[in-house]
KEKE-3310 file (N, C-alpha, C; in steps of 0.2 Angstrom, whole numbers, plus 5000, padded with zeros to 4 digits):
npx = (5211:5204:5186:5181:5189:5185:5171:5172:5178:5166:5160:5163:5164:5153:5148:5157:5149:5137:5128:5129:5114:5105:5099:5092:5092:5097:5085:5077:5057:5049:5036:5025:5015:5005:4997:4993:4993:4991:4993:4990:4998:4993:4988:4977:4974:4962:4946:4936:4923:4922:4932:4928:4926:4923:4913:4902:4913:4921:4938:4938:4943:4951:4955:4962:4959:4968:4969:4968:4973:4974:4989:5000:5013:5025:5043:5053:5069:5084:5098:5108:5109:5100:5083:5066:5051:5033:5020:5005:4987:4973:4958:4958:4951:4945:4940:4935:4937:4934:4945:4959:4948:4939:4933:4940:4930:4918:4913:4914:4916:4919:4931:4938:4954:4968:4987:4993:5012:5031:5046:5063:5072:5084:5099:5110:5116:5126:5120:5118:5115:5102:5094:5089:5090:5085:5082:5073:5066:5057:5041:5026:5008:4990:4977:4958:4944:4925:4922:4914:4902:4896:4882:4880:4888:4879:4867:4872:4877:4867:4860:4868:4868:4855:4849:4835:4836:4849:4864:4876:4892:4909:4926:4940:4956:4966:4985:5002:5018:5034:5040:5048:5057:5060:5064:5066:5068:5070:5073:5067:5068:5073:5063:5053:5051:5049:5043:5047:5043:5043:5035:5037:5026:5022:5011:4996:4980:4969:4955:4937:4922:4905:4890:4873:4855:4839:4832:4843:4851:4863:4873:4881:4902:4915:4929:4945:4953:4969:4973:4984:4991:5002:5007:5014:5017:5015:5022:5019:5023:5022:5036:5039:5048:5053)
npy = (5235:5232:5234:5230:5217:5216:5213:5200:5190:5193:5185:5173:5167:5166:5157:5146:5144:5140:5124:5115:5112:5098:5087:5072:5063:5051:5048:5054:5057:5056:5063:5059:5064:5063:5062:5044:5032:5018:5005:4990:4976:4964:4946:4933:4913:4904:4902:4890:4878:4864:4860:4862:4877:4894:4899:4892:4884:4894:4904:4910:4923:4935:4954:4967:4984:5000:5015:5029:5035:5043:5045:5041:5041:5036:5038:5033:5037:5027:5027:5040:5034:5025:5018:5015:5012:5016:5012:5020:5020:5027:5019:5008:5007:4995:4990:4973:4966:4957:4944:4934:4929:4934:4950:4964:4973:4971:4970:4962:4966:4971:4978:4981:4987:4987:4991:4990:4992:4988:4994:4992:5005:5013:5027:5033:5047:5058:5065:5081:5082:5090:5085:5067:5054:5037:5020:5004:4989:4976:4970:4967:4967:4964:4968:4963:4968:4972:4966:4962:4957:4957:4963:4961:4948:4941:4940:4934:4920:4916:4914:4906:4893:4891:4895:4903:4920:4918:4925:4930:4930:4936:4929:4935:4929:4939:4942:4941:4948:4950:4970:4981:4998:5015:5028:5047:5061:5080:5093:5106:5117:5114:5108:5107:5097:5089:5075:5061:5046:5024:5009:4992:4978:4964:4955:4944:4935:4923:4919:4915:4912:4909:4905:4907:4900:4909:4907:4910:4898:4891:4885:4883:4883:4891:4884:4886:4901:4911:4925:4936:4953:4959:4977:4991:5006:5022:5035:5057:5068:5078:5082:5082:5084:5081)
npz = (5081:5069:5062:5051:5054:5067:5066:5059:5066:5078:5071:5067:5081:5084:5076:5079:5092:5088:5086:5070:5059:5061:5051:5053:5065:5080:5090:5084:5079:5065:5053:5040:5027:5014:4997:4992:4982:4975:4965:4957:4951:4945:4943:4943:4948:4938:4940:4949:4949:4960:4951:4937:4927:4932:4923:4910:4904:4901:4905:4916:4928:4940:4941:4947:4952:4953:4967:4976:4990:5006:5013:5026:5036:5047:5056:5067:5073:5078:5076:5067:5057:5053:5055:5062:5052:5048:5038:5036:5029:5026:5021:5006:4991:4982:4964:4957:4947:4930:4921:4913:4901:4903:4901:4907:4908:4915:4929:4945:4957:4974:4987:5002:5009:5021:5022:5033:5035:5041:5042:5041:5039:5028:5031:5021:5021:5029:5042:5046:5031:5020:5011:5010:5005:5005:5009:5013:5020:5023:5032:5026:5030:5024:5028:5024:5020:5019:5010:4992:4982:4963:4957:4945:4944:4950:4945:4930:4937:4939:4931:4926:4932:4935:4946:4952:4958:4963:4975:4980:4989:4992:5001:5006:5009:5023:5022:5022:5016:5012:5008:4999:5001:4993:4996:5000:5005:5010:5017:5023:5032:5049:5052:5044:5029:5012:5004:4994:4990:4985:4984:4984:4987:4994:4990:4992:4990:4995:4987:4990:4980:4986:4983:4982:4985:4979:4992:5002:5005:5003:4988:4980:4979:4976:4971:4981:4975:4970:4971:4965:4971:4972:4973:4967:4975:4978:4985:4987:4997:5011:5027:5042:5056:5074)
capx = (5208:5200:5179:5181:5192:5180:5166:5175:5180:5164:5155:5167:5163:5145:5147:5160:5144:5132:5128:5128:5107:5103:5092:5091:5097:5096:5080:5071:5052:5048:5030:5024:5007:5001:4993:4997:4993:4991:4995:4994:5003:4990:4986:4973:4971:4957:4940:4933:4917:4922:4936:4925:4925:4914:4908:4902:4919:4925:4945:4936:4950:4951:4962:4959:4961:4969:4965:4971:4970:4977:4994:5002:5022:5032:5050:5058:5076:5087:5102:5108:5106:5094:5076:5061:5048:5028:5013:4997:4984:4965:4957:4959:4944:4946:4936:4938:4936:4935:4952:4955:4943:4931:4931:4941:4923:4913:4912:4915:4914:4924:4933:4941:4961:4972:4991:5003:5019:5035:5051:5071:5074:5094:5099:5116:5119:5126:5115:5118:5111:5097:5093:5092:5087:5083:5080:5070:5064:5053:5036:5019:5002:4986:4971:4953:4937:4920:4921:4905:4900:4889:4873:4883:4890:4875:4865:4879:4881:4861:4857:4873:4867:4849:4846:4834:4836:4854:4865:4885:4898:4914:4929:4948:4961:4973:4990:5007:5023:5039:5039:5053:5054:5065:5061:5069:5066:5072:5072:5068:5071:5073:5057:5049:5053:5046:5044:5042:5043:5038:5036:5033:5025:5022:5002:4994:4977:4967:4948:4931:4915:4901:4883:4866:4847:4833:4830:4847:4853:4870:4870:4889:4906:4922:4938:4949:4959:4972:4975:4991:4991:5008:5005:5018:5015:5019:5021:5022:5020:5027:5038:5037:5052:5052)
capy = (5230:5236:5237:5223:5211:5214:5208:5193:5187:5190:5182:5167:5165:5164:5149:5140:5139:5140:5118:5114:5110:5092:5083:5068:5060:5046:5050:5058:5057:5060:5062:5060:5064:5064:5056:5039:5028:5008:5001:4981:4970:4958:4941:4926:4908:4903:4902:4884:4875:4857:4859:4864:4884:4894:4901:4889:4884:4902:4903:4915:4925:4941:4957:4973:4991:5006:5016:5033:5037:5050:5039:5043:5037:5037:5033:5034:5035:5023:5031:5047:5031:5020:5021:5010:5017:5011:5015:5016:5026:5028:5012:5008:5004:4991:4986:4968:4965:4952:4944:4929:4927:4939:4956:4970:4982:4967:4972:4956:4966:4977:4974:4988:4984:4990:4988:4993:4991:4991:4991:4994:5011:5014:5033:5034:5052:5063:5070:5088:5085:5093:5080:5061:5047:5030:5013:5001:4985:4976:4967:4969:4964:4968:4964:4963:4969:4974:4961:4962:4954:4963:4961:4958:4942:4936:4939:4927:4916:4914:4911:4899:4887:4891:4896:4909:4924:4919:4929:4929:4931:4933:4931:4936:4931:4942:4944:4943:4947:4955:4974:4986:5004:5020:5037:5053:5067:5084:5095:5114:5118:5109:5102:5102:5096:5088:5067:5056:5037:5020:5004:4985:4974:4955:4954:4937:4931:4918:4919:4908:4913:4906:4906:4904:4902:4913:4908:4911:4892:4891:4882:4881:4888:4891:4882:4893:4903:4914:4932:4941:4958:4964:4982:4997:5010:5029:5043:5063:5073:5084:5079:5085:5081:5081)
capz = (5077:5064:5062:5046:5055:5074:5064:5054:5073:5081:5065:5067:5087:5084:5071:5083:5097:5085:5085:5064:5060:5060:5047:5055:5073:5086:5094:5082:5075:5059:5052:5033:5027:5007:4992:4990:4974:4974:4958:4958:4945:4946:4941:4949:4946:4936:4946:4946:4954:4959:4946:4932:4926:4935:4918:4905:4898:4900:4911:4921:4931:4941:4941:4952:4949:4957:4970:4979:4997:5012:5016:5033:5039:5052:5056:5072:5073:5081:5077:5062:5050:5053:5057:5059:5048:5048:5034:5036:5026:5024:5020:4999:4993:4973:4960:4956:4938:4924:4919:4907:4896:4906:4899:4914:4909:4922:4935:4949:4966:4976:4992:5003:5013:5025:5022:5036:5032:5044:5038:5044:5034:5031:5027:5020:5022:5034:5049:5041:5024:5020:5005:5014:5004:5009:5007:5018:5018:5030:5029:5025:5032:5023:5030:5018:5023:5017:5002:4991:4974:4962:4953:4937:4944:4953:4936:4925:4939:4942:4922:4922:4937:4935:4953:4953:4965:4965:4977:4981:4993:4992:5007:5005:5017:5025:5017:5025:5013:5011:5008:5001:4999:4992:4998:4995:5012:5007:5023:5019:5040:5054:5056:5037:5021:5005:5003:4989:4990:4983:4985:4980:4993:4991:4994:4987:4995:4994:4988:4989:4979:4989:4978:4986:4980:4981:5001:5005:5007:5000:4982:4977:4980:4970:4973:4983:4971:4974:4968:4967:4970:4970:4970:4967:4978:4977:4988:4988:5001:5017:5032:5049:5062:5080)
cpx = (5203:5191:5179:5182:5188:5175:5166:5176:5174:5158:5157:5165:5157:5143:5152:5154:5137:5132:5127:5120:5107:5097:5089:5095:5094:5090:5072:5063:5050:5041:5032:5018:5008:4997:4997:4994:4995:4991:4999:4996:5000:4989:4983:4974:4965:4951:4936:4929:4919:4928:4934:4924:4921:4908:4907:4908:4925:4932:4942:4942:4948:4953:4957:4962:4964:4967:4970:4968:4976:4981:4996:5008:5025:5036:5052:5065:5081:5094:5102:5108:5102:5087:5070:5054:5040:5023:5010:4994:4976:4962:4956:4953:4947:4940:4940:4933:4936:4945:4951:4952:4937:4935:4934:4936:4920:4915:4910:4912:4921:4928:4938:4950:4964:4978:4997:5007:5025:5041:5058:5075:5083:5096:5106:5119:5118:5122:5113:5115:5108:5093:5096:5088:5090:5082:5077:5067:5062:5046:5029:5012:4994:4980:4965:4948:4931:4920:4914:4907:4896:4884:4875:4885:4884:4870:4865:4877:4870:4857:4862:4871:4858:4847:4842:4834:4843:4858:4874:4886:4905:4921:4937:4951:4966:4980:4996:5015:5030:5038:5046:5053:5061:5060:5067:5065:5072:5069:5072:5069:5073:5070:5054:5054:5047:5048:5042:5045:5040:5041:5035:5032:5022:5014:4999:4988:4973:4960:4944:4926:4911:4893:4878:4861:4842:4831:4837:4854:4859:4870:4876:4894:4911:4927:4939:4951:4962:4974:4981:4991:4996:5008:5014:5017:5017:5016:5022:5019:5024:5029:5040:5042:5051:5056)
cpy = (5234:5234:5230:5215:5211:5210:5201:5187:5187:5183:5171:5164:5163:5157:5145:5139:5138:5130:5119:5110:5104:5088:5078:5065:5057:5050:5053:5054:5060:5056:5064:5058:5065:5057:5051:5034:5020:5006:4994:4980:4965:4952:4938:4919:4907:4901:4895:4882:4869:4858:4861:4874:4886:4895:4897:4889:4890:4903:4909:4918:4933:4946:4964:4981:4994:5009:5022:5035:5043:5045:5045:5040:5039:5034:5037:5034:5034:5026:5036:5040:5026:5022:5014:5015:5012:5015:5012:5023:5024:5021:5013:5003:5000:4989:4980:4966:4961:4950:4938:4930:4933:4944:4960:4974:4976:4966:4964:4958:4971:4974:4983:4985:4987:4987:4989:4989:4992:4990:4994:5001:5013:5022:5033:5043:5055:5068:5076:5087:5087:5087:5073:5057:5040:5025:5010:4991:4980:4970:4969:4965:4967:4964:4969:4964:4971:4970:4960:4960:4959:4959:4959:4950:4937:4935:4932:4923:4911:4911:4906:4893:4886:4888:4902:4914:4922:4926:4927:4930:4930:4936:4929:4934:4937:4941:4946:4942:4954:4962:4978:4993:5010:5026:5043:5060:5075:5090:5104:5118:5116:5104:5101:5102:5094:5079:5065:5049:5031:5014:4998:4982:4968:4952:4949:4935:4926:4918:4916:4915:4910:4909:4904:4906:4906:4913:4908:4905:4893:4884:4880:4885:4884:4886:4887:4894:4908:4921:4936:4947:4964:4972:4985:5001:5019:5033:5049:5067:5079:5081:5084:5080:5085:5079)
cpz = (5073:5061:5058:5050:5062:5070:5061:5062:5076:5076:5066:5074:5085:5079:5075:5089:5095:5082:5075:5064:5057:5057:5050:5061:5076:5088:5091:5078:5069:5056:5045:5033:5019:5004:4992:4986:4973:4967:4957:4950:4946:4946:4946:4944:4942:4940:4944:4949:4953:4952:4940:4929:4928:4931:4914:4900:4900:4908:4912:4927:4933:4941:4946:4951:4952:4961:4975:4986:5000:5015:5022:5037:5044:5055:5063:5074:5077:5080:5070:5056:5052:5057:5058:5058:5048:5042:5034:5032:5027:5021:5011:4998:4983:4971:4960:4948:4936:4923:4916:4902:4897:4902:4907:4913:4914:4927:4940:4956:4967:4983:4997:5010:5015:5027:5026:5038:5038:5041:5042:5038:5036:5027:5029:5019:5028:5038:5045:5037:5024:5014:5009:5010:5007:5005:5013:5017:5024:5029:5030:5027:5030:5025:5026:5023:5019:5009:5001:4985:4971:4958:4947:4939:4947:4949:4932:4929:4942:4935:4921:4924:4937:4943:4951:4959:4966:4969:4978:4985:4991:4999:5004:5010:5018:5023:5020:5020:5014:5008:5006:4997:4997:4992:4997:5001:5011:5010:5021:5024:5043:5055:5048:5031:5016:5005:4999:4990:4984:4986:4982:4987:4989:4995:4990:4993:4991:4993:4986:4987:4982:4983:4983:4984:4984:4990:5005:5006:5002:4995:4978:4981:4976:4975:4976:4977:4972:4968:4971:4967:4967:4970:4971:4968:4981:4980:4989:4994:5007:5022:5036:5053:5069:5084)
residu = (UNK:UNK:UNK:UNK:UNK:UNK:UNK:UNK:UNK:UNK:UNK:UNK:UNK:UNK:UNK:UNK:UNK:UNK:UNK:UNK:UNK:UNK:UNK:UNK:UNK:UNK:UNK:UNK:UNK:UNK:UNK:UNK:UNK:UNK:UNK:UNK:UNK:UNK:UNK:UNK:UNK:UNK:UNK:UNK:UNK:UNK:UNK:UNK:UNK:UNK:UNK:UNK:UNK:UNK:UNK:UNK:UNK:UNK:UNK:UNK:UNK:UNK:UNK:UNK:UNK:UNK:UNK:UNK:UNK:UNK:UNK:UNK:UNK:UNK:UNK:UNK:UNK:UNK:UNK:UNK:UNK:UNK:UNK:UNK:UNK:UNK:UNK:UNK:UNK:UNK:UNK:UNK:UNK:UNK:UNK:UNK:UNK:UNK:UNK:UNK:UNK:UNK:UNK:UNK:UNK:UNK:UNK:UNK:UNK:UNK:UNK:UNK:UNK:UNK:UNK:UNK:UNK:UNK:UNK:UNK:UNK:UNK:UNK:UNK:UNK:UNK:UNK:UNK:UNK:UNK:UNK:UNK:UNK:UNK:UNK:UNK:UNK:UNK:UNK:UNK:UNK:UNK:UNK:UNK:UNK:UNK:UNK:UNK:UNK:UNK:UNK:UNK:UNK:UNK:UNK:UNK:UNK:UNK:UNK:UNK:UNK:UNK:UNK:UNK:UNK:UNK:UNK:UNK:UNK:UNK:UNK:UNK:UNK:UNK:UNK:UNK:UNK:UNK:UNK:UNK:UNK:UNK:UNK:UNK:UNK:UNK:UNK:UNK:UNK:UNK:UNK:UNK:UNK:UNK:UNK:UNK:UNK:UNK:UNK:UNK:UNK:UNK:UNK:UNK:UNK:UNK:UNK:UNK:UNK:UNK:UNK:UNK:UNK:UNK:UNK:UNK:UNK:UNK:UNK:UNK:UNK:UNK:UNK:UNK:UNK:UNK:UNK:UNK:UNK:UNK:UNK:UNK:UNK:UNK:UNK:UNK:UNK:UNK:UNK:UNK:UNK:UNK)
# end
């Protein structure tokens, strides 16, 4: 046998007990870590007292800004295509701003939110790939915390009502909607690759201004009104299997 053809024979054995390397399989964990980028699609109700505008006449209305943080995913895999997938990140901290009639430069208040997300993620390619995009879709739950008003609105809201020393509050509900996502895992070994994502999720809460005079005593409150968030959510970063 000839020196060419041993090696072509034992080159062949070695790839017949050599298993083909697996992107994704039943059992596996898969971690994602990068930037990740909230961009609402916003709109609110008009803000009214007792039915009346909160601002002298003015369709006062809210919108909320953008906000990047340090997102964090992971899917567990039920079998070579499916997965259940969860995100959570770094708590997102928004302005809330004028909308309506208001001016988006006035500054309303802030609020800071935590949205994780689960979802049933379905990967229509083969184990082997090394390139495995996704789809998923699932629901979301985002709960509000650290809401504050600012000085601009307590300002307006203390020359509109003539409280002196007026002071504000404002309280958000919690947020339970639908969630769906396309990702894109692009495996550079066995264990990392490279991940981009997005998402929309269905986030809509419900907020009361509360007003109070100079000794604290509570002096007004808004209607409920409700703000839709809606955001569009993007992610790049690296993944990590196990």
């Amino acid at each position: 046998m000839s020196r060419s053809l041993t090696l072509s024979v034992a080159a062949a054995s070695l790839l017949a007990l050599t298993p083909a390397a697996q992107a994704f399989e039943a059992g596996d964990f898969i971690l994602r870590a990068g930037a990740v980028h909230v961009d609402p699609d916003d709109s609110s109700d008009s803000i009214t007292v007792g039915g009346n505008p909160l601002l002298n006449g003015v369709d006062s209305k809210a919108s909320v800004d953008s906000n990047s943080q340090l997102g964090l995913r992971a899917t567990y895999m039920v079998t070579s295509n499916l997965g259940i997938g969860l995100l959570a990140a770094t708590p997102f901290k928004h302005n809330i701003n004028g909308g309506g009639d208001l001016s988006e430069d006035i500054n309303l208040g802030q609020t800071k939110h935590l949205p994780p997300t689960l979802t049933l993620q379905y990967f229509p390619m083969a184990s082997t790939a090394s390139l495995q995009p996704y789809v998923g879709v699932g629901v979301n739950y985002t709960t509000f915390f650290e809401e504050k008003t600012s000085d601009t609105l307590n300002t307006v809201v203390a020359g509109e009502y003539n409280i002196p020393g007026a002071t504000t509050s404002l309280d958000l509900d919690d947020s339970v909607g639908v969630a769906v996502e396309l990702g894109l895992d692009y495996m550079l070994s066995e264990n990392f690759g490279l991940n981009a994502a997005i998402w929309w999720a269905d986030i809509n809460t419900d907020a009361t201004v509360k007003v109070y005079d100079g000794n604290g005593n509570q002096a007004a409150k808004t209607d409920e009104f409700e703000v839709e968030i809606d955001p569009m959510v993007y992610m790049v970063g690296f993944t990590y299997k196990f």
